[in-house]
N, C-alpha and C positions, 0 to 999 in steps of 0.2 A: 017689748018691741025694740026696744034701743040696745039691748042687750043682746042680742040677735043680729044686727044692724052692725055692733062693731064684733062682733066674732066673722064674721064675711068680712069686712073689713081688714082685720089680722091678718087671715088664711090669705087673701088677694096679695095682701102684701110680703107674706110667707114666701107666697108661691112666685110673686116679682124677684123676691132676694134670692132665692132659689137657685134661680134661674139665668138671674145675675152673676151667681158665684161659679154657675157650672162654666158661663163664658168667660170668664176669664184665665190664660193661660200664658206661654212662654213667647215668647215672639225671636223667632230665629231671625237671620238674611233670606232676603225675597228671590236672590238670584236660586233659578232652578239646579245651576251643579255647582252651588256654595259644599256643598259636602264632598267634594272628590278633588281632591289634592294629589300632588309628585311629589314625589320623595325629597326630602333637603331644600323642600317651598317651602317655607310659614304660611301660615295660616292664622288671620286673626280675626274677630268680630266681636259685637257687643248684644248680647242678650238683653231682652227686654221685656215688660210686664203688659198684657195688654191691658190694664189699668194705670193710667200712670199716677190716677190720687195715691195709692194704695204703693205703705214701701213693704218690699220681698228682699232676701236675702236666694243668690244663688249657690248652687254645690254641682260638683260632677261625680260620678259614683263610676271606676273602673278606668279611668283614663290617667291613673297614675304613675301604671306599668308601660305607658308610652310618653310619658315625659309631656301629657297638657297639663296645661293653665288654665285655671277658670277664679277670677276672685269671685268676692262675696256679689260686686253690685253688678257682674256679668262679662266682664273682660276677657276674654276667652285669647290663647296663645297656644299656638302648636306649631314644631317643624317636624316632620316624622322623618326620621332618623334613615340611612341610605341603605341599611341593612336591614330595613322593615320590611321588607319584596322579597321574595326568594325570587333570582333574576330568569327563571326557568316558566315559573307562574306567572310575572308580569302584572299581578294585580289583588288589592289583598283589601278585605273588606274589614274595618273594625268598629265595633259597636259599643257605645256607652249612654251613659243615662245622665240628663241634665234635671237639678231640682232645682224649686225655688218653693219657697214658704217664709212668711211672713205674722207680725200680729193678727192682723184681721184676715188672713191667710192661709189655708189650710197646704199643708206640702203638697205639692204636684209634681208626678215626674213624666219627663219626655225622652223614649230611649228616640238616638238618632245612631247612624250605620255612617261611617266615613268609607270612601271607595278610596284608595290607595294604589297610586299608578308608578311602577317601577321606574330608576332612571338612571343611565349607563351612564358611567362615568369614564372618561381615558383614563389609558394608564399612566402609572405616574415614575417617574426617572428620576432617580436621585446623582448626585457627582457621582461620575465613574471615578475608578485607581485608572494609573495612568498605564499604557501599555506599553512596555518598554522590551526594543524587540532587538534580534539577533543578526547582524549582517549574512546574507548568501544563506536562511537555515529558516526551514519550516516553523512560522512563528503563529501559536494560537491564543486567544482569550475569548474564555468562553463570559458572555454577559451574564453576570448571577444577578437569580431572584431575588436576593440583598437590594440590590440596585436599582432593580426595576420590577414593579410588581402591577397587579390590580385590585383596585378595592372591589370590586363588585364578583372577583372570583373569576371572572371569564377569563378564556383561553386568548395566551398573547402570540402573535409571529411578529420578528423581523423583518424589514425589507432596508436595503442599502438606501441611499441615495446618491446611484451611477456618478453624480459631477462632485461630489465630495470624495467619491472613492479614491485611492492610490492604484496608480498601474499594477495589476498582478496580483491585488486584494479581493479577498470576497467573503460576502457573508448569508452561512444559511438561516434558513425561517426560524430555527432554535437559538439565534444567538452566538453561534459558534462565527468569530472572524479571524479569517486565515491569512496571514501576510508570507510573504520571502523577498525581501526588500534587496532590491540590488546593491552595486558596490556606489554607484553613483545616490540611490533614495538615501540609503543608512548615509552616506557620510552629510546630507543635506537636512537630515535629522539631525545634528549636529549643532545647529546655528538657526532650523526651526522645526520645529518640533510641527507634527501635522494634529487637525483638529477635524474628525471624522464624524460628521453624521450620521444619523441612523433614523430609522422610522419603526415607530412601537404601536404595533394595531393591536385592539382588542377582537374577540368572533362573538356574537357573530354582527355585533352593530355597528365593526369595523370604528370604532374611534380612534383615533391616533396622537400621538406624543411624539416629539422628536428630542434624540439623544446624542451625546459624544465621547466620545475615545477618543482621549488624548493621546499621541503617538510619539516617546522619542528613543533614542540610543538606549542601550542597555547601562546599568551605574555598574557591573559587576568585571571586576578583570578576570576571561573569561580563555582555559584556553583553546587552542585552535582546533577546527574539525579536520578528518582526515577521513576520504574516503577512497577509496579501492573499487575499480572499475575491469573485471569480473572479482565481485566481494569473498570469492573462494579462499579461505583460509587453508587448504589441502590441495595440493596439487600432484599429479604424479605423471611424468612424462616420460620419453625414450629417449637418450640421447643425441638424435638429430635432432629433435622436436624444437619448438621456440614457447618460452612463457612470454607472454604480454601482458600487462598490467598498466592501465591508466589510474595515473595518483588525480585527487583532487581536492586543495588546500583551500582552505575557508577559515577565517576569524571574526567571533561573535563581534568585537572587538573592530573591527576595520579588516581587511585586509593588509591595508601600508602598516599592520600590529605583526606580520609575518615575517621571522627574521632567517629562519633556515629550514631546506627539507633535505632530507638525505636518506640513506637506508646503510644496516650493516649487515655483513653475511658472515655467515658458520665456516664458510671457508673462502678463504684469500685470494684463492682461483678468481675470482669472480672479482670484473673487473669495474673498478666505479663509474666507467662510463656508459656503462649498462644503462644506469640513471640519465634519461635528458631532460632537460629544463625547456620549456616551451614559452612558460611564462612563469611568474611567481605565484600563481596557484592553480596551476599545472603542470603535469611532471608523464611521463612517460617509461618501462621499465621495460624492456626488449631483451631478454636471454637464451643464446642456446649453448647447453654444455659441451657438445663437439664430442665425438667419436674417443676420444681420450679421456674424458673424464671418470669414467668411472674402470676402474683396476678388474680383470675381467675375472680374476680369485672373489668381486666383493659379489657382482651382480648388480646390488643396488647399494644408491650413494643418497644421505639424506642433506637437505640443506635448507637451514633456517633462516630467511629475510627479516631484519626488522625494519619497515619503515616507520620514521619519524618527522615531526614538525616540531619546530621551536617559536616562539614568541618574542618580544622585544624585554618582557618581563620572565624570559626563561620558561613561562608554561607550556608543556610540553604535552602531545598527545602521539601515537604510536599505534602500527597494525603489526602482527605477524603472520608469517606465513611460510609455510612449511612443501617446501618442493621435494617429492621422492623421485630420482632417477635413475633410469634401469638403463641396465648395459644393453648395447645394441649393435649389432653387425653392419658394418660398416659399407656402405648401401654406395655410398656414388667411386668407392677403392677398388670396390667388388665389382661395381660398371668396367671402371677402366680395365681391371686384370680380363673379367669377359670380354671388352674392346679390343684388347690387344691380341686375344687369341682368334677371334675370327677376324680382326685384320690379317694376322700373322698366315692363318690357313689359306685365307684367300688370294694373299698376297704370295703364296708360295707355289699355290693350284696356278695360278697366272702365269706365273715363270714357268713353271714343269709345260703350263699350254705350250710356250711359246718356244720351248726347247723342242718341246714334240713336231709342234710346224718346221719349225730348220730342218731337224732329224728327218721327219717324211719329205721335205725336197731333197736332200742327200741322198735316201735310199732312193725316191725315185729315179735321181739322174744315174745312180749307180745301177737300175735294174732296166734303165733303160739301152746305157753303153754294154751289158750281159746279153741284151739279143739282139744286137748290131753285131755280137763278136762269131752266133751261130752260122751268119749268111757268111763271110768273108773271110772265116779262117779254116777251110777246109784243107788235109792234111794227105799229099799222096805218099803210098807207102808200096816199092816193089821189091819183091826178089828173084832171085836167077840162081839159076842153077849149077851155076859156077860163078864166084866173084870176082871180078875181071879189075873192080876200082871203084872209087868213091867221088863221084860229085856233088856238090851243090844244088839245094834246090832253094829257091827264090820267094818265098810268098808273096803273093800281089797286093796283101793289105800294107806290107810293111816290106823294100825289097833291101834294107838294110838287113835283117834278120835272114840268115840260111839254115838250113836242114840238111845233114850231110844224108845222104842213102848212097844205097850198093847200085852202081849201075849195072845194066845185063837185060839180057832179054826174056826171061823165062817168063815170070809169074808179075800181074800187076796188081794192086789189092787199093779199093779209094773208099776210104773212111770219112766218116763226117762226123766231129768233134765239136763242143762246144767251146769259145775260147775259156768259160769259166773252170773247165775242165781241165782245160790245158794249163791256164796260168794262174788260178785261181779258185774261188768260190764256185759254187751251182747258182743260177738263176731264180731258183726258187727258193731258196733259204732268204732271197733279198725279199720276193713277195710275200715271206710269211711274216717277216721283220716289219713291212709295211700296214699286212694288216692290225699286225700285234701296236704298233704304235697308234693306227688310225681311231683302233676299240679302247685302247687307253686313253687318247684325247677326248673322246666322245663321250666316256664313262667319267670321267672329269671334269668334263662343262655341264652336260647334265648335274653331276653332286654338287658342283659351285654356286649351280644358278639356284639350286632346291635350298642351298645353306644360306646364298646372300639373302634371297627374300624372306626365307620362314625367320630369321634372325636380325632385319634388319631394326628393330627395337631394341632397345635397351632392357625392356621389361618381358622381352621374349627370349632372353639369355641367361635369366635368371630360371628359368624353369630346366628342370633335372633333363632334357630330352638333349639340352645342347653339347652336354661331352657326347653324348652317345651318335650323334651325329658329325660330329666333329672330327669322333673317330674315324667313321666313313671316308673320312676327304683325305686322311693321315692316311689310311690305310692305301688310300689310290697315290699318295706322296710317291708310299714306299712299296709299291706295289713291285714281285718279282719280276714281271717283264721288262721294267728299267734294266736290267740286268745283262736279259738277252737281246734289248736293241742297243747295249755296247753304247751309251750316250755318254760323252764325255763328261768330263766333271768340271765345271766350271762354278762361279762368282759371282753372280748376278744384281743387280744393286737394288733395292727395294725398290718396286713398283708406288707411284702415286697415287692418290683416291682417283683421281681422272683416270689413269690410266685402267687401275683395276675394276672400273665402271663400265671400261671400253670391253672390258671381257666379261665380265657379270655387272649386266645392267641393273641389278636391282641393289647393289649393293649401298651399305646404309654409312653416312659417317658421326649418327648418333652414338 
């Protein structure tokens, strides 16, 4: 019976220790999100026995490859590292296994899962080089990735910060900043050097970092720029033509670093004052060959410019350029010999007018006194049959003038005579004289007025039509009927533009 009594007794007790041993286990932190940690946090706590009679030793199984700590009596140490997140995932779950076992302790293990939360970091700027930049001349420094980078891999932009800028400075999202420092910046560079801000964002969690560029003079003796303003290094022009060239002198250096500009040419024709000075780094170059330059056996005549600049240290920089020019017919020599000749015509057609008017009041009065002479000089004429003696006969237009006839009585005969008949010309030879002058004046102011106006340009006397026209007005100069209206020959003294306006109006003194 007794023996019965403690076997139940055993097994009770068995089944107490049991029981006991299954409850007892690891004792973590009570906080519910003890296991979810950021990136570059620590993370620390202390493991515990839910027996605390009972000594355990602890162990971690996998968490070596991320760099925890676990001592023996449960010390637990972790920062997880900034590059444990891939920064695209944002979150990264890691699992390992906590033991502990003891003497009177069987090993026990507990996996636990850490949840692991990404965390952006700004980017980071190291000392910039210093940017040392060029007076009056497109100056760039690009920001290298040397310099400025990010730890977490995210994409960076640029942004200025507008009240640190310099006037005329700029910078795009890649880091590219562009300066062209005037003559007043650069030389103020000199005695202070500028200290340029910048702003360094990361994408897309926008962090930012602020950076500087240091800004001063260039250290380099450097020499001067030189630019040409149309940059055409071939030119080829006509000989009236004008080359224009703006210089424009610039030194990395300073400007007051500029000691001479000048240029030399392939031929000596060419006068140095071609070159004008406007200011010391501006210059102006105005050429035209003129109607003589080139030999009319060559055609064309070539000619090399070399512009140059000099330094205060002799460094020297240099453009060429190379002008071809062709012979050309000589445009405003060829106006005047054209001016001259339809001056000359017109001024001739003017005079013949004006001879011809005298001449038709001449004939007039002359064909008018021809038939006053028909009424009043009628002529009697008798004879007889025997001549007995001669008297006198008396005309009544003129009784100084006598006519002797046969006096007598037979036969009396009374004629009517023209005086132009008698003492002179016919009447009609004056009318035919008149009309011939009238159709010659006529045909002549007409051809005057058609030549002043179709010609009064300049650019309308270059065209082939003007001799042939011109001829027209020569040919009424020398027209045969001058001939047969007997016009004297006289001396006439050139007509004035006024004057030969008063006869052809349209006439031109271009």
């Amino acid at each position: 019976m007794l023996f019965y009594r403690m076997r139940t007794l055993i097994l009770i007790l068995s089944i107490v220790g049991f029981s006991t041993l299954q409850a007892q286990h690891i004792v973590f932190p009570d906080k519910p999100d003890w296991a979810e940690v950021d990136e570059g946090k620590p993370i620390a706590f202390r493991l515990g026995w839910s027996d605390a009679t009972q000594a355990v030793r602890f162990s971690l199984d996998g968490g070596g490859e991320f760099d925890m700590s676990l001592d023996t009596i449960g010390n637990f140490n972790w920062t997880p590292s900034y590059d444990l997140v891939d920064r695209l995932a944002r979150q990264k779950e890691i699992s390992v296994i906590f033991q502990a076992e003891g003497k009177d302790v069987k090993r026990q293990r507990q996996p636990i899962t850490f949840k692991v939360k990404h965390v952006n970091r700004p980017p980071v700027v190291d000392e910039l080089p210093t940017f040392y930049v060029k007076q009056n001349s497109p100056n760039q420094y690009q920001i290298s990735s040397s310099y400025v980078r990010d730890r977490d891999g995210d994409p960076l932009i640029f942004k200025p910060r507008e009240a640190q800028m310099p006037e005329g400075a700029s910078l795009t999202s890649l880091g590219l900043f562009t300066w062209t420092p005037s003559r007043n910046q650069f030389n103020s560079l000199k005695n202070n050097p500028l200290s340029v801000e910048f702003i360094v964002q990361d994408q897309p969690d926008k962090a930012e970092t602020i950076g500087k560029i240091r800004i001063g003079q260039t250290q380099l003796d450097l020499p001067p720029e030189l630019l040409l303003v149309p940059s055409d290094s071939l030119w080829s022009i006509k000989e009236n033509e004008l080359i224009y060239i703006k210089l424009y002198v610039s030194d990395p250096n300073g400007d007051d670093n500029i000691e001479q500009v000048d240029f030399i040419s392939s031929d000596l024709r060419v006068p140095k004052m071609t070159l004008k000075e406007n200011s010391k780094i501006q210059q102006e170059f105005a050429w035209s060959p003129g109607y003589a330059f080139v030999e009319e056996a060559e055609k064309t005549k070539t000619v090399q410019f070399t512009f140059f600049a000099f330094d205060k240290s002799n460094n020297r920089v240099q453009r060429k350029v190379r002008v071809t020019v062709t012979d050309t017919e000589n445009i405003e020599e060829k106006d005047k010999v054209l001016y001259r000749k339809y001056f000359t015509s017109l001024a001739s057609a003017k005079n013949l007018i004006d001879l011809l008017d005298e001449n038709n009041e001449k004939l007039e009065r002359i064909y008018r006194n021809a038939r006053k002479g028909k009424k009043s000089r009628t002529i009697i004429n008798a004879s007889l049959g025997a001549m007995t003696g001669l008297s006198p006969l008396v005309l009544e237009t003129d009784p100084s003038k006598a006519v002797s006839v046969v006096g007598g009585t037979s036969v009396l005969t009374l004629n009517s005579l023209e005086a132009g008949q008698v003492i002179g010309r016919n009447a009609n030879e004056y009318q035919n004289k008149i009309k011939s002058n009238r159709d010659l004046r006529t045909q002549l102011q007409l051809k005057g007025n058609f030549f002043a106006r179709k010609y009064s340009l300049k650019s309308s006397r270059r065209n082939t039509e003007f001799e042939t026209d011109r001829d027209e007005v020569v040919r009424l100069l020398n027209s045969d009927q001058l001939t047969a209206l007997e016009l004297p020959a006289q001396s006439r003294p050139t007509p004035s533009v006024k004057d030969i306006k008063k006869t052809f109006s349209d006439f031109s003194e271009e």
